[in-house]
N, C-alpha and C positions, 0 to 999 in steps of 0.2 A: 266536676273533675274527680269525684267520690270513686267512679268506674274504673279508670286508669290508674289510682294509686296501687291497687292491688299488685299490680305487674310491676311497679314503681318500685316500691317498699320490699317484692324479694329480691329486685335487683340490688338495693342497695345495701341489702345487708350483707351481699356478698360483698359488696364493696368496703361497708365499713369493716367485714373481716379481715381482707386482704389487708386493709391501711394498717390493721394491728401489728404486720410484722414487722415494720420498721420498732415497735415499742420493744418488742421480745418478751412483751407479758400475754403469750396466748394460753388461754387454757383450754382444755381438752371438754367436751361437754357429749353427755350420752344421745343425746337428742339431734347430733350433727349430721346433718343429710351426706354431706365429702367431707372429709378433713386432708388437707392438704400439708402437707409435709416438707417445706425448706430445705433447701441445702445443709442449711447451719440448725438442723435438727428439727426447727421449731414446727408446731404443728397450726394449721389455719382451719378453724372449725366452721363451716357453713351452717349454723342453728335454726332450727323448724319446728313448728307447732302443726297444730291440727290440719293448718290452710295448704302444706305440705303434701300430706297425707291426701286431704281431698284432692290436691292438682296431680295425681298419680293415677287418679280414677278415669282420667280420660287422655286421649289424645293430644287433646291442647292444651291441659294442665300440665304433661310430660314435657311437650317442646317447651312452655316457659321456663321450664324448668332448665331444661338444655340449654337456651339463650343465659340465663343467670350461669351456670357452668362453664358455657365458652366463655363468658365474660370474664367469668373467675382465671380461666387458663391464657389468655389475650394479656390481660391484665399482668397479670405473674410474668410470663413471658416477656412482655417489653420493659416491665420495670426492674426485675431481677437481674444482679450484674453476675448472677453464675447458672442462667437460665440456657436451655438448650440453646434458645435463637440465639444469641451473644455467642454461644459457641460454634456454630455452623457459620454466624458473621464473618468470623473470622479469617475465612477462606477468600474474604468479599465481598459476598451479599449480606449489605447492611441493610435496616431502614433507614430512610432517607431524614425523616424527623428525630429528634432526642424524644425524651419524655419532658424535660423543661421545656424545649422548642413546644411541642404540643399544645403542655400547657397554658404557654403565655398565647399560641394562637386561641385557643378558647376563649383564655380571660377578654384579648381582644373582638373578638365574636359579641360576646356577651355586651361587653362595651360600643359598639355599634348598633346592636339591639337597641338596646337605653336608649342612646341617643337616637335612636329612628322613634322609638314610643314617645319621647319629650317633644322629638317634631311635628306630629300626630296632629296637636293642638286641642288636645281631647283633655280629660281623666285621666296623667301618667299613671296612676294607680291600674287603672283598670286598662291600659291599653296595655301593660307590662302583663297585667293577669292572662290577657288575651293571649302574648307572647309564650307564656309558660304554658299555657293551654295548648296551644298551636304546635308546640315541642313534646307534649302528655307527663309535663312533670311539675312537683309541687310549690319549688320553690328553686332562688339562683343555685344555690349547691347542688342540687340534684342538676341541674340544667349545666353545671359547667362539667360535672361527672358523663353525662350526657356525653354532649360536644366530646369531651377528652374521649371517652371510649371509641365515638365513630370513626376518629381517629388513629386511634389506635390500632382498629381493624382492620383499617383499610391500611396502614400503613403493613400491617403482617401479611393483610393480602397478596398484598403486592411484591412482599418479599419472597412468600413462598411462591407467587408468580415465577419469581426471577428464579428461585431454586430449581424447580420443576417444569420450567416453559416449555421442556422439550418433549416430554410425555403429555402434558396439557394439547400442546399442536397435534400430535399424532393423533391423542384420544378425538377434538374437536374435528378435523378433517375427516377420520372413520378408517384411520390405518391401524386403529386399534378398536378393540371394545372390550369396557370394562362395566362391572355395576353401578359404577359412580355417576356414569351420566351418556343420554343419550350423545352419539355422533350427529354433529349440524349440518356436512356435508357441504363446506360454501364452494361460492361460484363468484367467481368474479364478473362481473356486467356492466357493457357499456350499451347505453342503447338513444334513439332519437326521437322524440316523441314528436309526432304530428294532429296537433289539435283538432279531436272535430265533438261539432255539438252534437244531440239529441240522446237518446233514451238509449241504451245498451238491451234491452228488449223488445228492438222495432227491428227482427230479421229478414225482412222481407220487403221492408216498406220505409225503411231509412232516408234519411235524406240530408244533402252536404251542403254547403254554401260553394257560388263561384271562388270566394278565395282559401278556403278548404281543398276544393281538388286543386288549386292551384298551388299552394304549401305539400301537396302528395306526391303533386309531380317534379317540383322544384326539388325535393331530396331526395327520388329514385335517379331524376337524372345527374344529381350531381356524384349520386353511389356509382352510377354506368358512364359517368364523363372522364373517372378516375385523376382528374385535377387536386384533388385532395384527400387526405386522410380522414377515414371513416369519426375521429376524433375531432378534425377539424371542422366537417361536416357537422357533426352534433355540436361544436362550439355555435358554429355560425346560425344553423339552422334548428336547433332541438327546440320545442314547445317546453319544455321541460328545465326552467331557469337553474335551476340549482345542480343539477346533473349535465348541464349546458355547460357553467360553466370551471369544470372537472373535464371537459373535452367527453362528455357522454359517459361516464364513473359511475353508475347509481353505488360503490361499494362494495361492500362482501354482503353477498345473498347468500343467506343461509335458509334449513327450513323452519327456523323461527322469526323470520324477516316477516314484518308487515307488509306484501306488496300487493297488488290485486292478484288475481289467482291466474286472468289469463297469463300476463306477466311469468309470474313465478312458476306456476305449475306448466305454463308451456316448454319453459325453457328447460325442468326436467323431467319430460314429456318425449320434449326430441332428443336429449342427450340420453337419456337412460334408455330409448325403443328405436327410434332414428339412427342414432349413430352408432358405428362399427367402432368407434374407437375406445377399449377400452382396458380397463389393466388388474389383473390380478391381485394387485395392492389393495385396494380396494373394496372393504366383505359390504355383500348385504345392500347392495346398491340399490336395489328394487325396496326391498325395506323402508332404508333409510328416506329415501325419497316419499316415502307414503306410498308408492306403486302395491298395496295390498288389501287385502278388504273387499266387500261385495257392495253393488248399491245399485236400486232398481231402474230397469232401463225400458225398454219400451218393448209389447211383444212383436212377434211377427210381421203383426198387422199395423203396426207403428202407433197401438192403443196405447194409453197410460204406460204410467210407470212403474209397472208389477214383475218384470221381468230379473231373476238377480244376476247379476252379471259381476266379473272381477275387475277391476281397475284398470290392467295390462289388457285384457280383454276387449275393453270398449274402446281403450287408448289403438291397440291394435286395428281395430273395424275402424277408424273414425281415420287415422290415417297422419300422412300430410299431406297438406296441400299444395298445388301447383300455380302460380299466380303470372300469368305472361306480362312483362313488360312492359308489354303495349297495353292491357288496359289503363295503366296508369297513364299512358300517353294520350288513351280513347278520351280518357277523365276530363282532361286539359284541355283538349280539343272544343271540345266538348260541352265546355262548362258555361258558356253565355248563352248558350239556344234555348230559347224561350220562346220563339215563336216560330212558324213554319216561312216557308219561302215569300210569303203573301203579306207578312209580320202582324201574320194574325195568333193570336195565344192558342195555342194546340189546348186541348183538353179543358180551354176555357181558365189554362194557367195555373193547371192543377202539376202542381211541382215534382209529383212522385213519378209522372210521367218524362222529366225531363231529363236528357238522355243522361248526364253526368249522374243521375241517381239509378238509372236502371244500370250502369256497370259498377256503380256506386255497389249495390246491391248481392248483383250478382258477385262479381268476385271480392269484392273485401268487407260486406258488410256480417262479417262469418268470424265468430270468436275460436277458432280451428289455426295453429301453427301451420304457416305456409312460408315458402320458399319463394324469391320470384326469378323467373328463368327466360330466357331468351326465343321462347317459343312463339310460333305465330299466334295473330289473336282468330279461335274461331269464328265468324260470324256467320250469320243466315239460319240460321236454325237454333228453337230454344234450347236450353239444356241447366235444368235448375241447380244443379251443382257446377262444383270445376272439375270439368276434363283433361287430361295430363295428354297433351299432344306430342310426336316426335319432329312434326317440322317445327323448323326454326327459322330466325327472319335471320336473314343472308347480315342483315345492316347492324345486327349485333353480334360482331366475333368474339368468338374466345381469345383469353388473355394467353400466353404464352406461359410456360412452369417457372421462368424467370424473371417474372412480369411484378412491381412492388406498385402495382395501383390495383382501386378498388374496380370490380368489372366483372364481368362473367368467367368463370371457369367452369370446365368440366371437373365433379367431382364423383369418384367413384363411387361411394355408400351414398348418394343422392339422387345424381342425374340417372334418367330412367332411358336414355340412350347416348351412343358415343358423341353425339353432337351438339347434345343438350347442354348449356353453361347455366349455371347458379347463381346469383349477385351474390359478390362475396368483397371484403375487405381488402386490402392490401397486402395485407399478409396472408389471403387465400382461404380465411374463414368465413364461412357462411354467413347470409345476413338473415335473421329466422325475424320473422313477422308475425305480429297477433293483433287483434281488433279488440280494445277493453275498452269500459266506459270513457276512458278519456282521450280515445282515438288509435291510432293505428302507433305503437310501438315497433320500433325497425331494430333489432338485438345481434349483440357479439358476443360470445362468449369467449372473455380476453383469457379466465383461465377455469376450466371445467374439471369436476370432482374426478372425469376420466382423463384426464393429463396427466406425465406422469411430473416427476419434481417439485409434486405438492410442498413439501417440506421446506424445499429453499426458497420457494415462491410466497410462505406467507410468512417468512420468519423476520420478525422485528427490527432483530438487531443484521439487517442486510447492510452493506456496503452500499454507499452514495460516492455520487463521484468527487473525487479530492482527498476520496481516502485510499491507504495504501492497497493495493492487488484492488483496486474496481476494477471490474471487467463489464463493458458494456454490453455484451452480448450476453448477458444473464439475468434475464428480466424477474424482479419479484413486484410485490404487492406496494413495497415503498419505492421502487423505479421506474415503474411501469411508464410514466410517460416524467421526461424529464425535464428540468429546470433549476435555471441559476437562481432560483426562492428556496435554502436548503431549510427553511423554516418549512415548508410545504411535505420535501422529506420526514422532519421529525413529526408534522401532523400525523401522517399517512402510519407514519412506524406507532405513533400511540394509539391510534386509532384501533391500528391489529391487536398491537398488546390487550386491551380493554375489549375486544374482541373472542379474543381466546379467555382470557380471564373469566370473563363473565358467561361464557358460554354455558356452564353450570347453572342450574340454577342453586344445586345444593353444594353449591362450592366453601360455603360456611364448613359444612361436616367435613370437608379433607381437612380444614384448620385443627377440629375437635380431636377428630381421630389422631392426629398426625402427632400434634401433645401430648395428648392422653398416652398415645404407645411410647414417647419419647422420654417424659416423665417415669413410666412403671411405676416404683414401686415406690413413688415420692405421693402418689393420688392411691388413697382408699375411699370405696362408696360405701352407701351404706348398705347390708345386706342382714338379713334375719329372714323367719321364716316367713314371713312376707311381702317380703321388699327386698330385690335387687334392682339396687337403682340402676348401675354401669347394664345389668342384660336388658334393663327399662329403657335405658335412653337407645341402648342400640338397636333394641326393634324399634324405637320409634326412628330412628334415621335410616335404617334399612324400609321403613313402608312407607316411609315419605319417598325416599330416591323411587321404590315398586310405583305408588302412584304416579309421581311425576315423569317416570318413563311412562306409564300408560297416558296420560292425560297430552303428552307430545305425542303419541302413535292418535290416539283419535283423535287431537285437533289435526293434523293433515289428512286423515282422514276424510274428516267433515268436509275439510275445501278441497281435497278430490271430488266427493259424493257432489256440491254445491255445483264446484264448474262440469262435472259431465252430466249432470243433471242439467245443466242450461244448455250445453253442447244437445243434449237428446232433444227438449222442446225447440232449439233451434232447428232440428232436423224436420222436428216435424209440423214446423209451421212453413218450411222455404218449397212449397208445395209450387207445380208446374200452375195451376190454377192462382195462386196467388202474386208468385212472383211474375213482374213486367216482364215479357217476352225481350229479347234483346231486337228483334225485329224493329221494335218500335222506336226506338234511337236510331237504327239504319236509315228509317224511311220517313223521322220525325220534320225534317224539310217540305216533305209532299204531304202531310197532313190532311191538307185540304183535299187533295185528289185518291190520294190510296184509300185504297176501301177497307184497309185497317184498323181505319181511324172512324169509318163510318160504323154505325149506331149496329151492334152487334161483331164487328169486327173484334180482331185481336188486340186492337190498341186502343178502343174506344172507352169514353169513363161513362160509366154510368151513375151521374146522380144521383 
């Protein structure tokens, strides 16, 4: 534990400094890295030796130095009864904890520790050292000091949350930009996940189980039967238990969300290139979204990956896609033939030949955003991609403009003719579709960065019903689907709150800053002709925010380059020579007699 004391031992001396001012015997010492200065005069001296000096020489020597600092200013702040925060309280925004409350939570902490190491049935000695270890601190005083401070952080956190929540939203959303931190850009998403097994790199040669296409077609037709809400649907029917049951909710996606890429990059993919719909409020869209940067594509001749291309570029060539209705019907159909008319096994019962896998194949085994639309399905002729047709099948009409089920509509920035309808939700939003390792996600975007009334849509403290002026017809992020569980409500509103909060990652340094300037002329650093700490610590929080906005542009980067880089190798593996002719599902019945299926034919397997 020798390693960890280092960072222990400046921390606490801040701390035993600070405890000095209740004595009012501080004295002043030349060697004080800050001296801090009380209301009632007295001065608090942060004392340093050589080990000072060397943590100045680097980067990381500088931030611990800063964390002992905030410490110092956190500390002062909550305990002090004539400190700024007490006086902005006073408006209202309190923290919710005392510093005795605090305290005695700690002492209690620490007392169920105990009592978990006595249970142990081991060495209490050594199973407490473990304890201390597992926290990086020397002993119980340092460890309640511990405990007490994370507390206290968090509790100022969250105060200054409440001060400021309403530039925090702007900033997080991207209705602002400031140096403090990148814009997350969220998306609200409901979506339905449809399970299917194999490799997410078998583009050509995939293949589903009978009750896979039948789970594919069981929820395109209950999206075209319009009996239920696109929410109820993903209740009943989502592969996806936890987002299942939220009525299809993955959350606020933002672009530091963990999802997969088809997932997440498709859905600002089509909103940011696809859709018309969008609004002025909003800077830097394409940015924000990672829509920039170069990454190698493939040349002309569809060789390797040496070609440089931009983002919006490939995104543009690459498209959307058009997915008719009825393959998902062909699917179903489909899906028990295994053998031909004679019930003899076609291809000797080789499965990639079986029809449910060759439209398996063709149209949805493709990691490419697609739409699906009400068009006839082509048959009789191969064609290795999807073709975007204008006839339509008579038996899927369009919904009416006043129509609250889910079903086809014509939509203008979509449908590629006046008769063409879209599967879209109940409220008339599109349903965008993508193929990712864990099967075909079926997506809504309940509220996208191009809408406008961002602000009231993720704001916390929104109106639930039973309070006074709710208005139902004003949907935000905590009402969005409703229910007599108002415990559900207050999740959903802390969820946001902790959402925005956090969305910094250098959200420590507004604490710093915000003190520091609050205080003036009560904090002096120290300064001589070699050391300015206050211009020290500030380049180090000024090139920590530089890095961490750089290191958020090229992680979405990276998983741009990753997924159009699999979109490219999918292109050019789903070759007319490789992929199954659709012919051969047509005619998979007559196996025995078509000469398709004979030994050189277009359906034939060759061993």
């Amino acid at each position: 534990m020798k390693k960890s004391k280092l960072s222990v031992s400046l921390v606490t001396a801040f701390i035993a400094s600070l405890a000095m001012t209740s004595c009012g015997k501080v004295t002043s010492n030349e060697k004080a890295v800050v001296t801090f200065k009380g209301y009632d005069g007295q001065e608090v001296d942060v004392l340093t030796d050589s080990v000072y000096y060397d943590y100045l020489k680097t980067s990381a020597g500088i931030g611990k130095i800063y964390d002992a600092m905030l410490e110092v200013l956190v500390r002062y702040e909550f305990q002090n009864d004539n400190s700024k925060l007490k006086e902005v309280s006073q408006s209202g925004e309190t923290t919710k904890r005392s510093y005795s409350q605090i305290q005695q939570d700690a002492k209690n902490e620490i007392a169920g520790l105990k009592k978990e190491a006595k249970n142990k049935g081991g060495n209490y000695k050594e199973e407490w050292e473990k304890v201390l270890e597992n926290h990086g601190v020397e002993n119980e005083k340092e460890l309640l000091q511990k405990l007490i401070y994370q507390s206290e952080e968090e509790e100022i956190k969250d105060w200054y949350f409440r001060v400021n929540k309403e530039d925090l939203l702007k900033e997080y959303i991207g209705l602002t930009q400031t140096d403090k931190a990148a814009s997350k850009f969220p998306y609200h998403i409901r979506h339905i996940l449809t399970s299917v097994s194999g490799g997410e790199s078998s583009f050509y040669n995939g293949t589903i189980t009978s009750n896979e296409a039948l789970s594919l077609y069981t929820v395109v037709k209950a999206l075209f039967d319009g009996k239920s809400t696109f929410g109820e649907i993903a209740h009943d029917l989502s592969g996806d238990s936890g987002s299942a049951e939220k009525y299809g909710s993955v959350g606020i996606m933002d672009t530091s969300t963990s999802f997969v890429n088809e997932f997440k990059l498709g859905i600002y993919a089509y909103d940011a290139i696809y859709s018309q719909n969008t609004t002025s409020e909003i800077q830097d869209l394409s940015e924000g979204l990672g829509l920039t940067g170069d990454f190698l594509d493939t040349d002309s001749e569809g060789n390797g990956l040496n070609k440089q291309k931009t983002v919006t570029e490939k995104l543009n060539e690459i498209g959307l896609g058009y997915v008719p209705y009825n393959a998902f019907v062909k699917i179903n159909e489909l899906r028990e033939d295994t053998t031909d008319s004679t019930g003899k096994e076609v291809n000797e019962g080789n499965e990639h030949y079986y029809p449910r896998n060759i439209y398996w194949n063709k149209y949805l085994n493709r990691h490419n955003v697609f739409v699906i639309t009400n068009n006839v399905l082509p048959e009789g002729s191969y064609n290795g991609e999807i073709t975007a047709t204008t006839d339509v099948d008579t038996s899927l009409p369009l919904l009416g403009a006043d129509s609250t089920k889910t079903g086809f509509r014509h939509l203008d920035n979509i449908s590629l003719a006046a008769n063409q309808g879209i599967l879209t939700d109940e409220l008339g939003r599109p349903i965008i579709a993508v193929r990712s390792q864990h099967g075909i996600h079926f997506m809504i975007l309940e509220k996208a960065i191009t809408d406008s009334d961002l602000q009231a849509y993720y704001n916390p403290d929104a109106l639930i019903p039973g309070d006074e002026g709710y208005d139902s017809s004003v949907k935000t992020y905590v009402t969005y689907e409703n229910t007599t569980n108002k415990s559900v409500y207050k999740d959903r509103a802390e969820e946001l709150k902790n959402t925005i909060k956090n969305f910094d990652s250098t959200y420590s340094y507004r604490l710093y800053e915000y003190f520091v300037e609050e205080e003036g002329e009560n904090i002096e650093f120290l300064s001589n002709d070699n050391i300015n700490l206050e211009e020290l610590v500030a380049n180090y929080i000024a090139s920590q925010r530089e890095y961490n906005l750089w290191n958020a542009a090229e992680t979405m980067n990276s998983s741009w380059r990753s997924y159009l880089e699999l979109i490219t190798i999918q292109e050019a593996n789903r070759t007319e020579e490789r992929l199954i002719p659709e012919m051969c599902a047509l005619k998979f019945k007559d196996a025995s007699t078509d000469p398709a299926f004979a030994k050189e034919g277009a359906c034939y397997y060759a061993k």
